[in-house]
C-alpha positions as CSV (number, residue, x, y, z in Angstrom):
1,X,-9.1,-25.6,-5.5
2,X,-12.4,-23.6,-4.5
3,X,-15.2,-22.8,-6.7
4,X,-14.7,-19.5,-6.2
5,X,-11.4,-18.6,-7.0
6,X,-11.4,-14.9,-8.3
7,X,-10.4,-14.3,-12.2
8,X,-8.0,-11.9,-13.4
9,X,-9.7,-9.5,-14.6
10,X,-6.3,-6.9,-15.9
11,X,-2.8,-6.3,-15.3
12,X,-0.8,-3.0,-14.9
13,X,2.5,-2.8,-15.7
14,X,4.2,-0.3,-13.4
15,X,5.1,3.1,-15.0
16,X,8.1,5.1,-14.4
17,X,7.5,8.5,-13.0
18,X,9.3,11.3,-10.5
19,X,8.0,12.2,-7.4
20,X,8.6,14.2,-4.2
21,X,12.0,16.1,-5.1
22,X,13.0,13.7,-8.0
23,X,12.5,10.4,-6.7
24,X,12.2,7.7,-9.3
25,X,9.5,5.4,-9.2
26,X,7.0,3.2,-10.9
27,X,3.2,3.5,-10.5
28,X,0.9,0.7,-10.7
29,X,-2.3,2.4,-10.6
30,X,-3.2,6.2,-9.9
31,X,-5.9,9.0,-10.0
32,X,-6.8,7.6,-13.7
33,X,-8.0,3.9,-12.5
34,X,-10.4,5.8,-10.0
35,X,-12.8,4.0,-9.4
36,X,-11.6,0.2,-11.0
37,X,-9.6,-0.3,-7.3
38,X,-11.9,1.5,-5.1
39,X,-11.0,1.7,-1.6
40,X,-7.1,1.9,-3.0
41,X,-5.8,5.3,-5.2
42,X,-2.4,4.7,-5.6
43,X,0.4,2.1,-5.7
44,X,4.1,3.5,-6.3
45,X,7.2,1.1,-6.3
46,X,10.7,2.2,-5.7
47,X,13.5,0.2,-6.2
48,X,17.2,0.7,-6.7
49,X,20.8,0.6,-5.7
50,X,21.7,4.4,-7.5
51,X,21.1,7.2,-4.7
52,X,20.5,9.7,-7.6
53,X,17.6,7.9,-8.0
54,X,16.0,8.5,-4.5
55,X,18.2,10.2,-2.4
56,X,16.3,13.5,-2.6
57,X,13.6,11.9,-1.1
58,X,9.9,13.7,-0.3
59,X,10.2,16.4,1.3
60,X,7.9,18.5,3.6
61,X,4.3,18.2,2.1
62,X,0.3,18.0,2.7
63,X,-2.3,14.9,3.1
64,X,-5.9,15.3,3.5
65,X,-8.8,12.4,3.2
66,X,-6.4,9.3,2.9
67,X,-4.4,7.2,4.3
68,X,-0.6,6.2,3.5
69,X,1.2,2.7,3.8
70,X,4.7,2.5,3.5
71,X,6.0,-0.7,3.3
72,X,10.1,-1.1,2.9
73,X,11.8,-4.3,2.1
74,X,15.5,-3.0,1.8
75,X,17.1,0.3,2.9
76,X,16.3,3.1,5.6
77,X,13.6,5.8,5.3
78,X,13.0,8.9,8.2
79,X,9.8,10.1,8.9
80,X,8.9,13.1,10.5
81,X,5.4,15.4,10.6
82,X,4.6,18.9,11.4
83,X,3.3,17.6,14.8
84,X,6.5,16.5,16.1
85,X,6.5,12.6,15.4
86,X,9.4,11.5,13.7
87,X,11.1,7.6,13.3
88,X,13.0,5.4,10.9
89,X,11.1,3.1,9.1
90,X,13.8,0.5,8.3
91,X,13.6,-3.1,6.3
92,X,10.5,-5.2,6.7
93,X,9.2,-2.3,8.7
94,X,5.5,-0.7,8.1
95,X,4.0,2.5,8.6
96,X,0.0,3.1,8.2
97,X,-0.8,6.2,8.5
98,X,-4.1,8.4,8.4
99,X,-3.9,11.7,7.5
100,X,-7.3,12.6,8.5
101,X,-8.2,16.3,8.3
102,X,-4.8,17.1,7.5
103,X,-0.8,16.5,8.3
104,X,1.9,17.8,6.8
105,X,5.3,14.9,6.6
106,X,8.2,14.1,5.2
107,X,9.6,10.8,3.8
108,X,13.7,10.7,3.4
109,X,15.8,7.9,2.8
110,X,18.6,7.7,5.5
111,X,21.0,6.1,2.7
112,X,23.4,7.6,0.6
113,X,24.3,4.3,-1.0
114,X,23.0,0.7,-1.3
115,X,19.5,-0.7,-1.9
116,X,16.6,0.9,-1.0
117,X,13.1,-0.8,-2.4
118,X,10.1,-0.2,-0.8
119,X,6.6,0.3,-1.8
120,X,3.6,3.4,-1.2
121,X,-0.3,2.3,-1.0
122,X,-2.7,5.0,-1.0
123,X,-6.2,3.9,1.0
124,X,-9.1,6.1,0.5
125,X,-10.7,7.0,3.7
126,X,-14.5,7.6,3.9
127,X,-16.6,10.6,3.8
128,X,-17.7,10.2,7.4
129,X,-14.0,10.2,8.8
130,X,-11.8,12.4,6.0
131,X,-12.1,15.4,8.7
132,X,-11.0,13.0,11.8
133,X,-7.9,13.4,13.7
134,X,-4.5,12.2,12.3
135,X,-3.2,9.1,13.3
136,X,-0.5,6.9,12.6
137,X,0.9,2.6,13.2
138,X,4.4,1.9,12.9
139,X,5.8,-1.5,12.9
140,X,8.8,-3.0,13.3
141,X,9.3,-6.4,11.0
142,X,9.2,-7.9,13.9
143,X,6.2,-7.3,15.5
144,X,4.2,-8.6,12.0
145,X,3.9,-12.5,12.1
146,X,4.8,-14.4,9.3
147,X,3.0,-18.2,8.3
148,X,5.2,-21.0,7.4
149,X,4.0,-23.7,5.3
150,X,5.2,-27.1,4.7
151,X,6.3,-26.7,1.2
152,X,7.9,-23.6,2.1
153,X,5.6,-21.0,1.5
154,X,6.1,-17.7,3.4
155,X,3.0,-15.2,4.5
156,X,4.0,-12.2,6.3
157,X,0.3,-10.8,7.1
158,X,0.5,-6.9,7.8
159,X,-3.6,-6.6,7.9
160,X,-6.4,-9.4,7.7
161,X,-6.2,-13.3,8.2
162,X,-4.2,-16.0,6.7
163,X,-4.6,-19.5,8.3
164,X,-5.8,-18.3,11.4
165,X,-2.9,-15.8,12.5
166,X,-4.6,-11.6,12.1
167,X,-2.5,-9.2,11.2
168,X,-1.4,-6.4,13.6
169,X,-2.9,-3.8,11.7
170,X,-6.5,-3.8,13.0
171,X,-9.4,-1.2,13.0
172,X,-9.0,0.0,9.6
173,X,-12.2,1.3,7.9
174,X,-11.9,-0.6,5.1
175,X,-11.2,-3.9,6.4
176,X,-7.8,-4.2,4.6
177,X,-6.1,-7.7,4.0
178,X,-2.4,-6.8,3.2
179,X,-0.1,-9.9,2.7
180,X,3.8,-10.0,1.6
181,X,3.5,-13.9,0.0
182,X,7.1,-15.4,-0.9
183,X,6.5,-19.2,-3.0
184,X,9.1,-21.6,-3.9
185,X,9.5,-22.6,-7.2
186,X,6.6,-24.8,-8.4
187,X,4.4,-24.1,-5.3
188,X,0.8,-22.6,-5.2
189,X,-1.4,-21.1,-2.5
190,X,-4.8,-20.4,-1.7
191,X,-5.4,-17.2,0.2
192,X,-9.0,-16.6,0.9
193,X,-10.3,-13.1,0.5
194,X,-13.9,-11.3,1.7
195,X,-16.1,-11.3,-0.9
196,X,-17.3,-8.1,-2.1
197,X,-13.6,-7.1,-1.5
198,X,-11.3,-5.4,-4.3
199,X,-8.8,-7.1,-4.2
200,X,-5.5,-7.4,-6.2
201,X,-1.9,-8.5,-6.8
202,X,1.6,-6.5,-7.1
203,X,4.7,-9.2,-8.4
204,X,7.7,-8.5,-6.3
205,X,10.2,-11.1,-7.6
206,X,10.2,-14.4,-9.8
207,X,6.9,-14.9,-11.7
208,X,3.5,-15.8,-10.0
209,X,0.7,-17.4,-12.4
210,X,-2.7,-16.4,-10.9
211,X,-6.6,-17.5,-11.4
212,X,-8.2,-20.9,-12.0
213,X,-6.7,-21.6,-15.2
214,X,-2.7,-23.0,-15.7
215,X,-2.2,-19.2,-17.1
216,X,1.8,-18.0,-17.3
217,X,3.8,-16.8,-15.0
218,X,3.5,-12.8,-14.3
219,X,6.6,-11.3,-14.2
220,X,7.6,-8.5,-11.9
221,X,6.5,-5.3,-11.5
222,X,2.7,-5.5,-12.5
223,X,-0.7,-5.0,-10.5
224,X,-3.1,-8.1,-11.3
225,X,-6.8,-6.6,-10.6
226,X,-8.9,-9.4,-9.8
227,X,-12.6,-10.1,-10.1
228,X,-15.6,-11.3,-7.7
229,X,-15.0,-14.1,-5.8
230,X,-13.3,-15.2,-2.0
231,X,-10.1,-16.6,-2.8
232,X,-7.4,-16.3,-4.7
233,X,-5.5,-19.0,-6.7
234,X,-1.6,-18.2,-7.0
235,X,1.2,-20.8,-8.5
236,X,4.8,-19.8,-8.7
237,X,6.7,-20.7,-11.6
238,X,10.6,-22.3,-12.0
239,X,12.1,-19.0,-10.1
240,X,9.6,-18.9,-7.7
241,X,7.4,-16.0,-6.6
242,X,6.7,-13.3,-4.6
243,X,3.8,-11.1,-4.4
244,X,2.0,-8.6,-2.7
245,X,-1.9,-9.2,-2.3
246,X,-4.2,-6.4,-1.1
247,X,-8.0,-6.4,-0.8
248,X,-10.3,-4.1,0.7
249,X,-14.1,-3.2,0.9
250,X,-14.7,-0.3,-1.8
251,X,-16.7,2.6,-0.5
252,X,-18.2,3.7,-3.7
253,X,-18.1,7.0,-3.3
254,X,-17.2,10.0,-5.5
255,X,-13.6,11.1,-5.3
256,X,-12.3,15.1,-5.5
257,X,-8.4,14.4,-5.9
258,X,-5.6,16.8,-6.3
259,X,-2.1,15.9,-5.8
260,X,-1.8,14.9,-2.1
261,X,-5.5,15.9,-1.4
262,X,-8.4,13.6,-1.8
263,X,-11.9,14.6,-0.8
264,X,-15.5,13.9,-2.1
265,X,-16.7,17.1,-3.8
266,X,-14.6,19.5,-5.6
267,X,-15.9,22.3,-2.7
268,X,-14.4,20.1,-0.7
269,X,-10.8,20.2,-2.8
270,X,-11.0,23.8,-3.5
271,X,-11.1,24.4,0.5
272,X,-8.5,22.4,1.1
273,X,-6.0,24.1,-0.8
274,X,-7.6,27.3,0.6
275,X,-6.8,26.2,3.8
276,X,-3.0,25.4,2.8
277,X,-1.8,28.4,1.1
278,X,-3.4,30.6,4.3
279,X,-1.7,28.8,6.9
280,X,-4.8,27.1,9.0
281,X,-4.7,23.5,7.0
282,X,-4.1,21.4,10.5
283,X,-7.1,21.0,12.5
284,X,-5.5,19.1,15.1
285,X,-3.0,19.7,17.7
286,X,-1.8,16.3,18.4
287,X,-1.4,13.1,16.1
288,X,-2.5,9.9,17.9
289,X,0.0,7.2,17.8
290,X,-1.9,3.7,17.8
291,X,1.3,2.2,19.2
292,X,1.8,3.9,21.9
C-alpha cells in the first residue's frame, strides 16, 4: 500500500429530503458543507421502487454558475431544456451538464413503476466561466469503459484515469475523477487521486472499509470526505462493495448560493433572480452539445 493513502477525515449519512415537485431523496452534502468539498455543492441520492416517491419528477426550473451530473443506475429519466435539447437518460447512462450563464430544464422519470436509483452531483464552476455558454455531455453506458481486474474488481471511469484507461468526460475545469467502483467480497483497491484534489466516497451497496487502517466496513448511503494525500485505500467487506469516488481541484472561491443559482457575490445572486422573474435570464441562443 502507498505512503500516501488519504485518511478519512468524516462521514455523512445521507438525509432524506423533497425536491423538484415531491421527489424523495437523500442528500449527502449541501449548501451547509460549503466550503469542506469545494469544487462539489451537492450530492442527492434517489432510490426506490414506489413511483409516489419520484414520479412527479423536476419540473421546468433555472441553473446559473454550476454544473449538473446525473448519473442513473436503474430506471428511465427525460431531459429536456428551454433551448430545445431533449433525450432519455436511461440505466448506466450520464449526463454532464454546464449551465453556464443560464438554462432552464427539466428532469422526469419516464416510469410509472419499477426501480429508479440514480444519483445528482452538483460541480461548482469558476468565476472566470459562470457567465459562459450552456453546454451539455450525454453518454450512453456504453460509450464509458469499464476496467476489469483479476480478482474481479469493476471500475467504470466516467471522468479521470484508472489504470491507464481516461474517462470520456474530458475538459472539465476542475479536472474531475468520477469512478463507479464495484468489489467482491474480501477485495481491496488502490485508486490513485491528484493531490491537492478533494476528493471523496459515496457507498452504493455492501460495505466498503476505507483509509490505511483495517477500519469497518461503511455501510450504504454515506459520503466519506477524505484528507490530503494521492490515493485512496478501499477494502470491501463479506457482501462486497460498491462505491462512488469523486475528486476534483477546489477553486477556493466565495460562493453566493440560492436554490438552483450559484454565483460568487450576493450582487451577483440578487441579479440573477432579477433576471428570472423579468423574463431575460438566458443569455444564449443555442446550447452546445459536446457530443455532437
Amino acid at each position: 500500500m502507498p505512503n500516501d493513502v488519504r485518511p478519512v477525515e468524516r462521514a455523512f449519512r445521507g438525509q432524506e429530503t423533497l425536491e423538484g415537485a415531491g421527489v424523495r431523496l437523500h442528500r449527502l452534502f449541501g449548501n451547509s458543507h460549503v466550503p469542506i468539498f469545494d469544487p462539489f455543492l451537492l450530492l442527492d441520492n434517489f432510490s426506490s421502487t414506489d413511483p409516489r416517491d419520484f414520479v412527479a419528477g423536476f419540473p421546468w426550473h433555472p441553473h446559473r454558475g454550476i454544473e449538473t451530473v446525473t448519473y442513473i443506475l436503474d430506471g428511465k429519466v427525460e431531459h429536456g431544456d428551454s433551448l430545445g435539447n431533449e433525450g432519455v437518460i436511461d440505466a448506466g447512462d450520464v449526463q454532464w451538464m454546464s449551465a453556464g450563464s443560464g438554462i432552464i430544464h427539466q428532469e422526469m422519470p419516464k416510469q410509472h413503476e419499477g426501480r429508479l436509483a440514480g444519483f445528482q452531483l452538483w460541480v461548482n464552476l469558476p468565476a472566470r466561466l459562470k457567465m459562459e455558454v450552456p453546454s451539455y455531455r450525454g453518454l450512453a453506458t456504453t460509450e464509458i469503459p469499464t476496467v476489469s481486474g483479476g480478482d474481479g474488481a469493476r471500475v467504470k471511469v466516467i471522468a479521470g484515469r484508472y489504470e491507464g484507461v481516461e474517462g470520456p468526460v474530458t475538459g472539465i475545469p476542475v479536472d474531475p475523477t468520477y469512478l463507479d467502483v464495484d468489489l467482491p467480497p474480501g477485495s481491496s483497491i488502490d485508486l490513485p487521486t491528484p493531490l491537492g484534489h478533494t476528493a471523496f466516497a459515496y457507498t452504493v451497496s455492501g460495505g466498503t472499509g476505507f483509509g490505511p487502517g483495517e477500519g469497518a466496513p461503511v455501510g450504504p448511503d454515506q459520503a466519506i470526505l477524505f484528507g490530503a494525500g494521492e490515493h485512496v485505500a478501499a477494502r470491501a467487506g463479506p457482501d462486497g462493495g460498491r462505491f462512488l469516488l469523486v475528486a476534483g481541484r477546489p477553486l477556493h472561491e466565495p460562493v453566493a448560493w440560492y436554490g438552483p443559482i450559484v454565483m460568487n457575490r450576493q450582487d451577483e445572486l440578487a441579479e440573477a433572480i432579477t433576471e428570472l422573474r423579468r423574463g431575460d435570464f438566458i443569455k444564449h441562443s443555442k446550447v452546445i452539445d459536446e457530443e455532437s
